[in-house]
C-alpha positions in Angstrom: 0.0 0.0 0.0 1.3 3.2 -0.6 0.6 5.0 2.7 2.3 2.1 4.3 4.7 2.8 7.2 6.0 1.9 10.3 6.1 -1.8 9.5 6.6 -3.8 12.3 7.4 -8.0 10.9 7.2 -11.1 13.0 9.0 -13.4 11.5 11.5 -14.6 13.8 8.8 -15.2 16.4 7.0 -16.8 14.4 10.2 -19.3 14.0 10.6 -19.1 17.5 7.5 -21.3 17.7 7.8 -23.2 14.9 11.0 -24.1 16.3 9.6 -24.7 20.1 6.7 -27.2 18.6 9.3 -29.2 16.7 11.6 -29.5 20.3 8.2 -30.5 21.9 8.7 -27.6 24.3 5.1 -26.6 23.1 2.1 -29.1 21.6 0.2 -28.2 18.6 -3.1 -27.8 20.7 -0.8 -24.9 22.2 -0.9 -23.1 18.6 -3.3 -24.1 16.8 -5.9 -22.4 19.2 -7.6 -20.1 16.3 -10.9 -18.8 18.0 -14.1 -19.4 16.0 -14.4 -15.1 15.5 -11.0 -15.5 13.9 -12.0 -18.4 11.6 -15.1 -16.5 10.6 -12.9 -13.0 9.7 -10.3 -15.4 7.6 -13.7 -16.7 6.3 -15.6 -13.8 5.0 -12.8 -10.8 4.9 -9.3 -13.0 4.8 -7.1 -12.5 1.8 -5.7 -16.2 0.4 -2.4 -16.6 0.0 -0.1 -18.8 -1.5 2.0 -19.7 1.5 1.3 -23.5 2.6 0.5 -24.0 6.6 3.3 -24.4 8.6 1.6 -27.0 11.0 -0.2 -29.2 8.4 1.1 -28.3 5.5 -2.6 -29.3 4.0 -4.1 -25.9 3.7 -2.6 -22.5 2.3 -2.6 -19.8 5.2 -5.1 -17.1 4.6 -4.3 -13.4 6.1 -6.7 -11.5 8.1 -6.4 -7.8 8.6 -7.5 -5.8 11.8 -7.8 -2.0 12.1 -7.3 0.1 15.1 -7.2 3.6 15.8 -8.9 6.9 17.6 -10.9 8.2 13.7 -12.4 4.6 13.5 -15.1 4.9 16.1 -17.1 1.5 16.1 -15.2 0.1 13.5 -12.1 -0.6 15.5 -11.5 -4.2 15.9 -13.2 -4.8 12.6 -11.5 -7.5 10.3 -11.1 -5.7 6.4 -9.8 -6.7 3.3 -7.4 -5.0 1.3 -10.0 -3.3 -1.1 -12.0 -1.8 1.6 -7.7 -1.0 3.4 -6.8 1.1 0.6 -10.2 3.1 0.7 -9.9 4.0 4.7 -6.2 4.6 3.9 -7.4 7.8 1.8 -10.3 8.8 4.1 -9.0 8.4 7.5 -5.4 10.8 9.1 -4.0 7.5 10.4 -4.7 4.4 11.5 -3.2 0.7 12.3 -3.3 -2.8 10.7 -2.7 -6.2 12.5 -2.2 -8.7 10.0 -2.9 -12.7 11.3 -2.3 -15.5 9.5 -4.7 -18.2 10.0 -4.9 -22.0 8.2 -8.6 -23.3 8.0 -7.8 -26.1 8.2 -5.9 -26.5 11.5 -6.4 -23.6 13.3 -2.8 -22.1 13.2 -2.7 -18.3 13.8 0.3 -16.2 14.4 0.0 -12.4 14.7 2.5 -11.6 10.9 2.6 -7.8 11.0 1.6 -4.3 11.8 2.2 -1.1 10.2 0.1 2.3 10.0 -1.9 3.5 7.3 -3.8 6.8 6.4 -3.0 10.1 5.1 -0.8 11.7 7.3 2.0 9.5 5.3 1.1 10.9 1.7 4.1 12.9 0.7 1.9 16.0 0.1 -0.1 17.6 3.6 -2.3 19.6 2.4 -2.9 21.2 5.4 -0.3 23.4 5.9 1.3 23.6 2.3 4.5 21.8 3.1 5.5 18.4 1.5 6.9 15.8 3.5 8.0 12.5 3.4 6.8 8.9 4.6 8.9 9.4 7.9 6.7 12.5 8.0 9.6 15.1 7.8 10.1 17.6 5.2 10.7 16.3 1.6 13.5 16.9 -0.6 12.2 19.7 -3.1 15.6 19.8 -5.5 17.2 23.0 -4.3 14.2 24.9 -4.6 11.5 26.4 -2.2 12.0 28.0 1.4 12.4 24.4 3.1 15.6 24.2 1.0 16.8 27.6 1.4 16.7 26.8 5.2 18.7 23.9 5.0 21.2 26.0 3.6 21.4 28.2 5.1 21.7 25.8 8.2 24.7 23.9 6.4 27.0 27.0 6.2 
């Protein structure tokens, strides 16, 4: 997504597991614990993937997408798909996603990622005139434009 940022990835815990279960330091009723709300999001708003299930390695993993945030009201907690993502992304200042992978079949779910979305990461803000960038400091404008006579005059 383009207003993506702040990307937090859970990988290595997620290998961390993985790597418990095969040690038998955990059982696979320990992790494969998928409530049924969580079945029914990866159900009706999960986006397929092609990634096989770690645990049974019957089913492909299917990602499930949760918003949070202050501008979302009643809708906070709400499971989405990446259509309906990119629309809030435009609409709302900022808000974050919680990506879980979840296998039907099995019942594995590991929380994959988070990361904010909304405007506030466009490059333009339109609300005070200045540009600025997906870190959400002032953009590069090629020498030109106060915000680069500032800088240097700062550098000298």
């Amino acid at each position: 997504m383009r207003t993506q940022r702040r990307v937090v990835d859970y990988s290595l815990r997620k290998r961390a597991v993985l790597r418990e279960l095969l040690t038998s330091r955990v059982g696979t009723h320990d992790v494969c614990d998928a409530s049924p709300y969580l079945k029914n999001a990866a159900r009706f708003h999960g986006e397929p993937t092609e990634e096989r299930c770690p645990i049974c390695r019957s089913e492909n993993l299917v990602h499930v997408h949760y918003i949070y945030g202050d501008e979302l009201k009643q809708s906070a907690g709400q499971a989405r798909n990446l259509a309906e993502l990119s629309v809030l992304a435009m609409t709302l200042r900022e808000f974050q996603v919680f990506v879980v992978e979840v296998c039907p079949g099995c019942d594995w779910n590991h929380l994959v990622e988070q990361f904010l979305l909304g405007r506030d990461g466009l490059v333009g803000d339109a609300e005070n005139g200045t540009e600025r960038d997906a870190a959400g400091g002032p953009a590069s404008t090629a020498g030109t434009g106060p915000v680069a006579r500032r800088r240097r005059e700062a550098q000298r």
